[in-house]
Backbone as CSV, one residue per row, in Angstrom:
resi,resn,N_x,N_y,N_z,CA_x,CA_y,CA_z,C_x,C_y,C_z
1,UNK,109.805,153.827,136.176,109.257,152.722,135.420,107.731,152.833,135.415
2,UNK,107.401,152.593,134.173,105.640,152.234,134.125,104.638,151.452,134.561
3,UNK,103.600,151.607,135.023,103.108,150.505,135.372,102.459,149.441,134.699
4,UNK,102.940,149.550,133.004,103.167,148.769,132.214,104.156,147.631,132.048
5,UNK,105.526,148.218,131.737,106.433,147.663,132.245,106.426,147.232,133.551
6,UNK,105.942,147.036,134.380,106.028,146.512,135.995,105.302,145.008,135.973
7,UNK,104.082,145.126,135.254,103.504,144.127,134.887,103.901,143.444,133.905
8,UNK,104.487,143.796,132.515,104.913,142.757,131.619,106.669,142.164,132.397
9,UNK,107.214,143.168,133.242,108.533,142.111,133.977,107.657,140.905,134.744
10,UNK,106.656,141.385,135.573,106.211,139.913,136.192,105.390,139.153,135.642
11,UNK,104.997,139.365,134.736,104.525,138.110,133.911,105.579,137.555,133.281
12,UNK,106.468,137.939,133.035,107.603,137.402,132.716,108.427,136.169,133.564
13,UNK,108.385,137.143,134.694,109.253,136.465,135.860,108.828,135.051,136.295
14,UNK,107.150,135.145,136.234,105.989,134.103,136.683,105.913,133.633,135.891
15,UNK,106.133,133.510,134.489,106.439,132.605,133.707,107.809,131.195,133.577
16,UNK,108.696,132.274,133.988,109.782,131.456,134.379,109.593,130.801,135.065
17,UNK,109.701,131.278,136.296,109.167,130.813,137.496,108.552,129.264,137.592
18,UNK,107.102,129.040,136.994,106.121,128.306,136.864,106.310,127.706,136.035
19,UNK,106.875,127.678,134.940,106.951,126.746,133.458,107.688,125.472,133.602
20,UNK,109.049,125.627,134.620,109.413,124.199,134.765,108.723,122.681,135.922
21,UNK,107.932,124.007,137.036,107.234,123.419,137.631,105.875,122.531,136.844
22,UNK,105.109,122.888,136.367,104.135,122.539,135.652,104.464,121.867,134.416
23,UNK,106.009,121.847,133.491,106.527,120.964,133.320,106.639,119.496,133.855
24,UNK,107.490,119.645,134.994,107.996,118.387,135.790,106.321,117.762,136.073
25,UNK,105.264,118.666,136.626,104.316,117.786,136.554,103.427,116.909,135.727
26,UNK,103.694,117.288,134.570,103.039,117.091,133.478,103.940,115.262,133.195
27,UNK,105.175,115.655,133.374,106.260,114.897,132.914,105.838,113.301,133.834
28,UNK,105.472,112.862,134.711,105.464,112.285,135.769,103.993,111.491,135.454
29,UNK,102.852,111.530,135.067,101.696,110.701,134.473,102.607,110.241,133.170
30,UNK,102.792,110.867,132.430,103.610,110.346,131.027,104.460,109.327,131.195
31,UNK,105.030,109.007,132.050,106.043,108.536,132.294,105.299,107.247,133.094
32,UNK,104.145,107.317,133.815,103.753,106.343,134.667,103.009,105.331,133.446
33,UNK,102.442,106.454,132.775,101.444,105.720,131.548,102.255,104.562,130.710
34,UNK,103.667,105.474,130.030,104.535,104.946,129.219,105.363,103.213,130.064
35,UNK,105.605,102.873,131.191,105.945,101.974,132.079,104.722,100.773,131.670
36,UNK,103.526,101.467,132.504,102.938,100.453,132.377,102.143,99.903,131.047
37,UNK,102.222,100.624,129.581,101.799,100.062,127.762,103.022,99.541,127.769
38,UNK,104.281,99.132,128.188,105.576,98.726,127.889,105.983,96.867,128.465
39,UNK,104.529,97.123,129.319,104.813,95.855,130.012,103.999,94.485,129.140
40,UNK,104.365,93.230,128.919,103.839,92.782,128.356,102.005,91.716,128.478
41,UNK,102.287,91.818,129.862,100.784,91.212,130.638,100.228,92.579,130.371
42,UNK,100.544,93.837,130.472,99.457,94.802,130.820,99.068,94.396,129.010
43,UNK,99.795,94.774,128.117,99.675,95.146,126.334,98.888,93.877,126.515
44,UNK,98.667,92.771,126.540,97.991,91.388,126.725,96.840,91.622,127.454
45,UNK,96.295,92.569,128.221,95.268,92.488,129.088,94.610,93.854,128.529
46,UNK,95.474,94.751,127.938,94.388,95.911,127.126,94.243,95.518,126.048
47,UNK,94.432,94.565,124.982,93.592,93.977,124.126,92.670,93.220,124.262
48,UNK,92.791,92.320,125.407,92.118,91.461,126.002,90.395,92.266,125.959
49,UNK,90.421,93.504,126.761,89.846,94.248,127.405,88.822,94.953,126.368
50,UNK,90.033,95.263,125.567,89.466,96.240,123.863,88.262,95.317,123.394
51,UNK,88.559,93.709,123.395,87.777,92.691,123.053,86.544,92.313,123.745
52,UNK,86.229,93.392,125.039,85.027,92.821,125.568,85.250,92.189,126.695
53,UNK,86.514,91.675,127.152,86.741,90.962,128.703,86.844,92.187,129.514
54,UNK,86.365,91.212,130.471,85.917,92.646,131.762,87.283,93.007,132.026
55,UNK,87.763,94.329,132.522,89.004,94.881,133.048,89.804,93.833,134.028
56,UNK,89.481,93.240,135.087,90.043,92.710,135.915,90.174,91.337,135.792
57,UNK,89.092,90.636,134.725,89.546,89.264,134.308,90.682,89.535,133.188
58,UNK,90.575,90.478,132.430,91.882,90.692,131.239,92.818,90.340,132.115
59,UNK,93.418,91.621,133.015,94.493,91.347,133.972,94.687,89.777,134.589
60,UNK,93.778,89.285,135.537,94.290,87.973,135.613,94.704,86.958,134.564
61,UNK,94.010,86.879,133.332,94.397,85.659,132.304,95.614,86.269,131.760
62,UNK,96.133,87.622,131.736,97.524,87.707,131.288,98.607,87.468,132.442
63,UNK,98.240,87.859,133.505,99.163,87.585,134.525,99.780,86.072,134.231
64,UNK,98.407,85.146,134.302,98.678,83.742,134.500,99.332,83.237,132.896
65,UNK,99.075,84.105,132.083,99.869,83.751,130.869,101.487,84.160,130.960
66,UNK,102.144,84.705,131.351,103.245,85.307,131.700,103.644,85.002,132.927
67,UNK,103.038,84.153,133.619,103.175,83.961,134.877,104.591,83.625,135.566
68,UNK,105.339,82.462,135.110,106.466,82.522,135.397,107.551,83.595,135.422
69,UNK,108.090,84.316,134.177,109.146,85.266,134.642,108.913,86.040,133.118
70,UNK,107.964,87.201,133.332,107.740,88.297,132.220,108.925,88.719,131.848
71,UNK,110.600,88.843,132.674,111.512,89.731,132.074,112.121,88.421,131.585
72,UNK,112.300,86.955,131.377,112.502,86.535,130.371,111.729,86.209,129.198
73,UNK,110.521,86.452,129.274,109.468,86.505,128.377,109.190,87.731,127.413
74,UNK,109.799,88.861,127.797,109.995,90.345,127.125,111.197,89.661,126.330
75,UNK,112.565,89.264,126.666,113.246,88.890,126.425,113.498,88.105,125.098
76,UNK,112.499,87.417,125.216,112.680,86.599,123.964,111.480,87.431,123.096
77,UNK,110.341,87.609,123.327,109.398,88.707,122.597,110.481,89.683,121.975
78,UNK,111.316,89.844,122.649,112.077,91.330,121.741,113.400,90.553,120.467
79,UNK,113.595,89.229,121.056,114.538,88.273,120.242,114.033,88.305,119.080
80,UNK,112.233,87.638,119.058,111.188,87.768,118.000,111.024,88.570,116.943
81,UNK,111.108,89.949,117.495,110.967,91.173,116.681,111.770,91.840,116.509
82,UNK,113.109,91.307,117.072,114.171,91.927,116.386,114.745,91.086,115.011
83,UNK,114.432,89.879,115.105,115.214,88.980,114.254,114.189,88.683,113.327
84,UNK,112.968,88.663,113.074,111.472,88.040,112.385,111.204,89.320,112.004
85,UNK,111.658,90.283,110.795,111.268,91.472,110.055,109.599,91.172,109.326
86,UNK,109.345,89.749,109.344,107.807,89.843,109.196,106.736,90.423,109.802
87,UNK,106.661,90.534,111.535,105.744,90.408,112.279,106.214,92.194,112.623
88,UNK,105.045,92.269,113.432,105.683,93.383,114.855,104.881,93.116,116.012
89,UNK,104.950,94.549,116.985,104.619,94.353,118.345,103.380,94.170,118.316
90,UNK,102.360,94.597,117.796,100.986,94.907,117.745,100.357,93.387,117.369
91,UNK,100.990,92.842,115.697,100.543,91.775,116.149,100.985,90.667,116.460
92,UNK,101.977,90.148,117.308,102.365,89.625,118.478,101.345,89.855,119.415
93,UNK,100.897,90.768,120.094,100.381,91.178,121.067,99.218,90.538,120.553
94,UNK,98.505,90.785,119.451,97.122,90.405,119.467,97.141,88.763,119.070
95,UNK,98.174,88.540,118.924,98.337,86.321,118.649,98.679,85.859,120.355
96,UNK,99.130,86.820,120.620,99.431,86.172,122.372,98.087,86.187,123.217
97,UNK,97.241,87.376,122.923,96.523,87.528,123.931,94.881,86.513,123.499
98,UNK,95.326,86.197,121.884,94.053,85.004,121.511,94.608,83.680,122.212
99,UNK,96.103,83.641,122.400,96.442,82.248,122.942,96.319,82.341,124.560
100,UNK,96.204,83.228,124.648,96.117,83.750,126.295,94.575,83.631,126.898
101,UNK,93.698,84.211,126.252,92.424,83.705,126.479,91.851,82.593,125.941
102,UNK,92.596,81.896,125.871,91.899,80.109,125.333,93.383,79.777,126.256
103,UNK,93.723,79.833,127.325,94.515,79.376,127.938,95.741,78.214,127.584
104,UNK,95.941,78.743,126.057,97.242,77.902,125.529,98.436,78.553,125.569
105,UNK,99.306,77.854,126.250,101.091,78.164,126.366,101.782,78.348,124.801
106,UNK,102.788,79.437,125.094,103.329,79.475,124.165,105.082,79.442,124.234
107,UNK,105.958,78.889,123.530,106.808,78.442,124.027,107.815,78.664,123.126
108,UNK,108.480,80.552,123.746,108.898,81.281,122.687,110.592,80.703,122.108
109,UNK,110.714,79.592,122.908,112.175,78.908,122.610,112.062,77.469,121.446
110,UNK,110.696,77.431,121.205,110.604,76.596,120.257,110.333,76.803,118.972
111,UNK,110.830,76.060,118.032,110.918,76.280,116.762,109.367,75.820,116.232
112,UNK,109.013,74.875,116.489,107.570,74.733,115.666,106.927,75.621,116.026
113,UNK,107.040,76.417,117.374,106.192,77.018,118.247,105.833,78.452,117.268
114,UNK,107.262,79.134,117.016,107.538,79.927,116.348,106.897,80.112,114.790
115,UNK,107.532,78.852,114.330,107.084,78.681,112.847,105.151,78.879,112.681
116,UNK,105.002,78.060,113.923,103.085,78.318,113.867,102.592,79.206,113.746
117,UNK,103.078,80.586,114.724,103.059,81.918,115.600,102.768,82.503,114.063
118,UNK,104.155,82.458,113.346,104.422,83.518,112.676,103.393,83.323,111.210
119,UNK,103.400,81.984,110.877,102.216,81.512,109.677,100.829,82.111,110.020
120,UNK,100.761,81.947,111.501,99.072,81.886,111.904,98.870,83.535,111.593
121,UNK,100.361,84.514,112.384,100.353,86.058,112.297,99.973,86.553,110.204
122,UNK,101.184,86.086,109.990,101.254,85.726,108.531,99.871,85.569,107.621
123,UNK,98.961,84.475,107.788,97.790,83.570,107.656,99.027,83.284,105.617
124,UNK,100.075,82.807,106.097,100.305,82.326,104.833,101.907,81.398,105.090
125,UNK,102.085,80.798,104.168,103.555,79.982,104.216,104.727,80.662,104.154
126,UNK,105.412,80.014,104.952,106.558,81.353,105.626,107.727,80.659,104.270
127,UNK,108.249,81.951,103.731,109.896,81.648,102.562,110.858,80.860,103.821
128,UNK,111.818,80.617,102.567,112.937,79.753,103.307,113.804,80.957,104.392
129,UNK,113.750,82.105,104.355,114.256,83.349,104.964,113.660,83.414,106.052
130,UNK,112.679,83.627,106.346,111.851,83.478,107.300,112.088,82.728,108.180
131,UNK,112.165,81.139,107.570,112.134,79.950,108.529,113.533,79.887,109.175
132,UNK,114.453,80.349,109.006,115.938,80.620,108.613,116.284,81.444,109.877
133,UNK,115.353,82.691,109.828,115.659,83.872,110.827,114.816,83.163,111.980
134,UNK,114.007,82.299,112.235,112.972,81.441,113.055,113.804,80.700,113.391
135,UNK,114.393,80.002,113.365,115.184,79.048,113.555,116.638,79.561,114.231
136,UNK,117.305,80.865,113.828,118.083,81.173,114.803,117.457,81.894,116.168
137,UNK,116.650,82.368,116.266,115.424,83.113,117.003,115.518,82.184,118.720
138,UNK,115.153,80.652,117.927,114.039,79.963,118.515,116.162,79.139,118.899
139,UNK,117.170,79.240,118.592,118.441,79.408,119.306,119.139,79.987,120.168
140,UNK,118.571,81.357,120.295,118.788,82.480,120.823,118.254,82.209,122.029
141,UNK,116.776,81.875,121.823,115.402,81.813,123.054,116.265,80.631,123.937
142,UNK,116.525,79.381,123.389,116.982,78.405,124.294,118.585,79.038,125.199
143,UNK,118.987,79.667,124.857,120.399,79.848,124.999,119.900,80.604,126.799
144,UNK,118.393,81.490,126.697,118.122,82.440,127.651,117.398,81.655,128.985
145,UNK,117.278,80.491,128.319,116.628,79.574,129.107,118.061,78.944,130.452
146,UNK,119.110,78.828,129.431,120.341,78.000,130.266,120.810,78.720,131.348
């Protein structure tokens, strides 16, 4: 054998070798990153942040906005945007986190609450469809409450 061939088998071999390792590491920040943009105080506290609030006050005023129980609060956030084909996540996120830094509750099991949310997201008068899919929404939300 050559000492050509000797070297292109182990670069070969060391390729194998190394590719799933440096894989799996790669894999493991991605994954830490993806957890915490998924959470809804953090998405509430990096807009917050985008806006000029210092890093660590963002974090507290979303904490205390979500404060009671974030996995029923994802919960109905996902009720929202699954059933309300008007809105999405982004701006949700940016109507929560203006009600979040002016320290007003939002009260995703209510129907006026909703109807406001989505006009204010909107900036226009919601069709009878709308109010319709809002209204079973803001049924759904109470049901998660019981």
């Amino acid at each position: 054998m050559s000492k050509e061939n000797i070297l292109r088998i182990t670069l070969f071999v060391s390729v194998l070798a190394f590719n799933p390792l440096v894989a799996e590491t790669l894999k493991i920040p991605a994954n830490i990153q993806t957890q915490q943009t998924n959470s809804i105080a953090s998405g509430i506290a990096n807009i917050l942040h985008k806006r000029g609030i210092d890093e660590d006050a963002a974090e507290e005023i979303s904490r205390e906005f979500v404060a009671e129980d974030e996995a029923l609060f994802a919960r109905m956030m996902d009720n929202l945007l699954s059933g309300c084909k008007s809105i999405n996540k982004e701006e949700l996120l940016t109507y929560l986190s203006k009600e979040a830094l002016f320290r007003n509750s939002v009260q995703l099991h209510d129907y006026d609450t909703l109807v406001a949310m989505v006009a204010a997201i909107r900036e226009k008068a919601l069709d009878e469809v709308t109010l319709s899919e809002l209204q079973m929404i803001a049924k759904e939300n109470r049901q998660l409450l019981a």
